[in-house]
C-alpha positions as CSV (number, residue, x, y, z in Angstrom):
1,X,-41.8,33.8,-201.9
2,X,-43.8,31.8,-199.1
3,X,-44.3,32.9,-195.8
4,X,-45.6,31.0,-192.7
5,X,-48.3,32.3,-190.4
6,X,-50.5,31.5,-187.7
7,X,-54.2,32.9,-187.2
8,X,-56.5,32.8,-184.7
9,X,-60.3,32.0,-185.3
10,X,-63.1,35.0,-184.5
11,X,-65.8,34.1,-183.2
12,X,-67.2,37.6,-183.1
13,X,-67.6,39.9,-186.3
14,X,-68.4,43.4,-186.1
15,X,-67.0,46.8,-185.6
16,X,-66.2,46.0,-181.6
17,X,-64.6,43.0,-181.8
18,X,-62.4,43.8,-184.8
19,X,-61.3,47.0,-183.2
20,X,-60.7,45.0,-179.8
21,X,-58.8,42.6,-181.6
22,X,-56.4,46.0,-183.6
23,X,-55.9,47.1,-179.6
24,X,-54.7,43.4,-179.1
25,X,-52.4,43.5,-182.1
26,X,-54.1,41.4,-184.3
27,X,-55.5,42.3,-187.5
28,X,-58.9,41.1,-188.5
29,X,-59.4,38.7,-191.5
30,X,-61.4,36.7,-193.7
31,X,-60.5,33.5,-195.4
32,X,-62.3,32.2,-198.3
33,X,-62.1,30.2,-201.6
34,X,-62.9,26.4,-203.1
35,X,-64.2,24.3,-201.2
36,X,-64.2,26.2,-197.8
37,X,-67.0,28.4,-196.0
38,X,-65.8,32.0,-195.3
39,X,-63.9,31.9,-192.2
40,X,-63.2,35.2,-190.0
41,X,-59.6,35.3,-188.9
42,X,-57.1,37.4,-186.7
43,X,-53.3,37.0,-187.3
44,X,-50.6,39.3,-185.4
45,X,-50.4,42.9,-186.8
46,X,-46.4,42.9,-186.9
47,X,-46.2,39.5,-189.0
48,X,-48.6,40.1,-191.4
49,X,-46.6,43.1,-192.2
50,X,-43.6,41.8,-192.8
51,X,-45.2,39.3,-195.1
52,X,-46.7,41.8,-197.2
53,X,-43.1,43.7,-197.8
54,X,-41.1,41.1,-199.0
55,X,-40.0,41.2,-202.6
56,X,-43.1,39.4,-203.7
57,X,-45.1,42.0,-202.5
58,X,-49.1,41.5,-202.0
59,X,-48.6,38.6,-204.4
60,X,-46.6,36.6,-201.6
61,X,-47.8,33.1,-200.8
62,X,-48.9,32.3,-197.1
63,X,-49.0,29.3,-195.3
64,X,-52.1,30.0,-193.0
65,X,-51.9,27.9,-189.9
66,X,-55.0,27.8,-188.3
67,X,-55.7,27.5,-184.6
68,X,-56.6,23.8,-184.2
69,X,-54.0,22.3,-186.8
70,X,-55.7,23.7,-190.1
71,X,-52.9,24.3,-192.5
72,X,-54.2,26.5,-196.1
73,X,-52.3,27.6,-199.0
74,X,-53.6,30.9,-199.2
75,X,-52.6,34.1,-200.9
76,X,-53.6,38.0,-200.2
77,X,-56.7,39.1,-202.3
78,X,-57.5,42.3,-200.1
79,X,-56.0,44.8,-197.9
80,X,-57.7,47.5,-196.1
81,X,-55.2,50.4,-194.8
82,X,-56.2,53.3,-192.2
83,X,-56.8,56.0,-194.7
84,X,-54.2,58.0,-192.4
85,X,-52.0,56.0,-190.7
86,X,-51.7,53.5,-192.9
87,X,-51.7,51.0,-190.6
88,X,-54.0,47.4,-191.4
89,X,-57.3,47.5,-190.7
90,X,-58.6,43.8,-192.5
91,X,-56.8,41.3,-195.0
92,X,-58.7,38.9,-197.1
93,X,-56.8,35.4,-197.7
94,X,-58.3,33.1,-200.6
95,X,-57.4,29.3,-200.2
96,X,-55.5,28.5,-203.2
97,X,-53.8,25.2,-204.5
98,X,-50.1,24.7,-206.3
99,X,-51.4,22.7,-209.8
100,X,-54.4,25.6,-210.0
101,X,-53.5,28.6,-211.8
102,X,-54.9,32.0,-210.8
103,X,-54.9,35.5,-211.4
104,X,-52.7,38.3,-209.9
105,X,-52.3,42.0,-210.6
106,X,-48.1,42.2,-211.1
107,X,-46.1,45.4,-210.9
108,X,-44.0,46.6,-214.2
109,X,-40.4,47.3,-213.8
110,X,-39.0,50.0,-216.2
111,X,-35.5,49.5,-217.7
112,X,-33.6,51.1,-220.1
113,X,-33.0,55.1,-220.9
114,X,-35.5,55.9,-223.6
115,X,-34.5,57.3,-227.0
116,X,-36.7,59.9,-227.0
117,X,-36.1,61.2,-223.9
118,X,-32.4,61.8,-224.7
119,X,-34.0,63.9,-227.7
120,X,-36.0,65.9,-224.9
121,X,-39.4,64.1,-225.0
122,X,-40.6,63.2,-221.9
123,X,-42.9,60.3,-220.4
124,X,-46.5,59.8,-220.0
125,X,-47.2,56.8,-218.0
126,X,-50.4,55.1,-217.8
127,X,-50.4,51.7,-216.4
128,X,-48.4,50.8,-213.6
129,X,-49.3,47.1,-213.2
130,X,-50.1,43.9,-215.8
131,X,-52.8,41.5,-214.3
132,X,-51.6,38.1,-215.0
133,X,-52.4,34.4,-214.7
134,X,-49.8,31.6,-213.3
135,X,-49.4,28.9,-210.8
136,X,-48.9,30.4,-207.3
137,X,-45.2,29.5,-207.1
138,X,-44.5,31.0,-210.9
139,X,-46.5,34.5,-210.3
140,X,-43.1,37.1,-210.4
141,X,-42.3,39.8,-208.3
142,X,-42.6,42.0,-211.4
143,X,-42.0,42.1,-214.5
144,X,-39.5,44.1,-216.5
145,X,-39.9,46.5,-219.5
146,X,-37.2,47.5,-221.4
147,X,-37.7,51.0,-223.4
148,X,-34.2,51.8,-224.5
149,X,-36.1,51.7,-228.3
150,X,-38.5,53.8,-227.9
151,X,-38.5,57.4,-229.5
152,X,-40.6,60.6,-229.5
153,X,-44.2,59.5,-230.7
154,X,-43.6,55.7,-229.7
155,X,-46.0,54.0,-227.3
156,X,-45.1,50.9,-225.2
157,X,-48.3,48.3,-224.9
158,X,-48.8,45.5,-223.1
159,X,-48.6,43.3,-226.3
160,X,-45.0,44.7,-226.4
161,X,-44.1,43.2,-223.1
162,X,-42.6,39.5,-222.8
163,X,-43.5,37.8,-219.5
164,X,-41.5,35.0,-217.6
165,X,-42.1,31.8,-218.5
166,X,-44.9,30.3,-217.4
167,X,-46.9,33.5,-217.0
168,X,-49.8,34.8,-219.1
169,X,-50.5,38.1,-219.6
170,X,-54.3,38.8,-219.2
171,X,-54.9,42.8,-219.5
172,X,-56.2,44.0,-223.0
173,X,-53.1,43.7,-225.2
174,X,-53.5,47.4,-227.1
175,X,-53.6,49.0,-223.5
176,X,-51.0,51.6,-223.4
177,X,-48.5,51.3,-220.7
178,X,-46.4,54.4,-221.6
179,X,-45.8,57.0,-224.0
180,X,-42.8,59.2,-225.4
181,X,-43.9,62.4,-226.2
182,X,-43.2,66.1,-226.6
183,X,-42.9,68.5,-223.7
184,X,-45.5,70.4,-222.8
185,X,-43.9,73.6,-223.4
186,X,-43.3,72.8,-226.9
187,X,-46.1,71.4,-227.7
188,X,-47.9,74.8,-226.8
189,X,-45.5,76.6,-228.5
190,X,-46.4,74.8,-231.4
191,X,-50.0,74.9,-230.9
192,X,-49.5,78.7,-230.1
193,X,-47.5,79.3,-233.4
194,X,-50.4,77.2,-235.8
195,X,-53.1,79.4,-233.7
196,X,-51.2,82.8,-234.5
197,X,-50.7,82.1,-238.0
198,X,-54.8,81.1,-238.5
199,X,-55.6,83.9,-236.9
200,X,-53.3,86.2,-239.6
201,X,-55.3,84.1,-241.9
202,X,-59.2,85.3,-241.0
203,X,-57.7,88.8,-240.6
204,X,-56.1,89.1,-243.9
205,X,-59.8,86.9,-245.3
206,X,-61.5,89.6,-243.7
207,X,-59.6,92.2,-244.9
């Protein structure tokens, strides 16, 4: 997914300026990467949003026009959010190129109606995103993971998971993504059972 947008050069950092230019309706931003000195940015506040929620998501490519007739192949590295309104406070672009692969953290997309949760375990998920390494134009939206197979006890890893050709997966393989287990309650019923009966044990030891 590639978006087009225009920015505006700042020539002042700083707490002022960047909170003059959020009054404006411009969000405040840095771009970096090979071959270019950092250079601080402002792009409108609505447009910017609408490129971060299309379907790619954060991972969306931008075609940064810069004031003056610049054009950059950029994508998002950073995003800073009001803590409480949410709204953007600062978005880091890194210049980026088509041929050069790079990395990007990818949602996972569960599928499938596990087995062991139709026997009454439930799911213990751990990791909600795979960080991954492709061209720009090959990096997916997400990426699914299918856990129709998996029964009470089973654990889903990341070495389990397939990804879209021409996308590698670089998190540590053995990390667990999800697991099927027990529920709670029976787990501490069984713990609850095991503690009664060692505890009829040391009395009748005692005895």
């Amino acid at each position: 997914m590639e978006v087009t947008l225009r920015a505006q050069p700042r020539s002042a950092t700083g707490k002022g300026p960047a909170r003059q230019a959020r009054m404006a309706g411009r969000v405040p931003a840095i771009l970096y990467g090979r071959g270019i000195v950092p250079t601080p940015l402002a792009v409108d506040s609505k447009l910017i949003g609408h490129a971060l929620h299309t379907e790619a998501g954060a991972n969306v490519l931008v075609n940064l026009e810069v004031e003056g007739g610049r054009r950059y192949l950029t994508m998002v590295r950073e995003v800073q959010r009001h803590p409480v309104r949410g709204n953007l406070l600062h978005v880091d672009f890194v210049n980026t190129a088509r041929d050069v692969k790079t990395h990007a953290e990818v949602p996972l997309q569960i599928t499938g109606e596990s087995r062991g949760v139709r026997e009454g375990g439930v799911i213990e998920h751990h990791l909600w995103e795979l960080r991954v390494e492709a061209l720009p134009t090959d990096i997916p939206s997400s990426i699914e993971a299918d856990i129709s197979s998996l029964g009470i006890g089973d654990h889903l890893r990341v070495a389990d998971i397939t990804p879209p050709q021409g996308v590698d997966i670089v998190s540590e393989p053995e990390e667990i993504i999800l697991s099927v287990v027990e529920p709670q309650a029976a787990r501490g019923g069984a713990e609850g059972e095991g503690g009664e009966a060692a505890g009829e044990g040391e009395a009748s030891a005692e005895g």
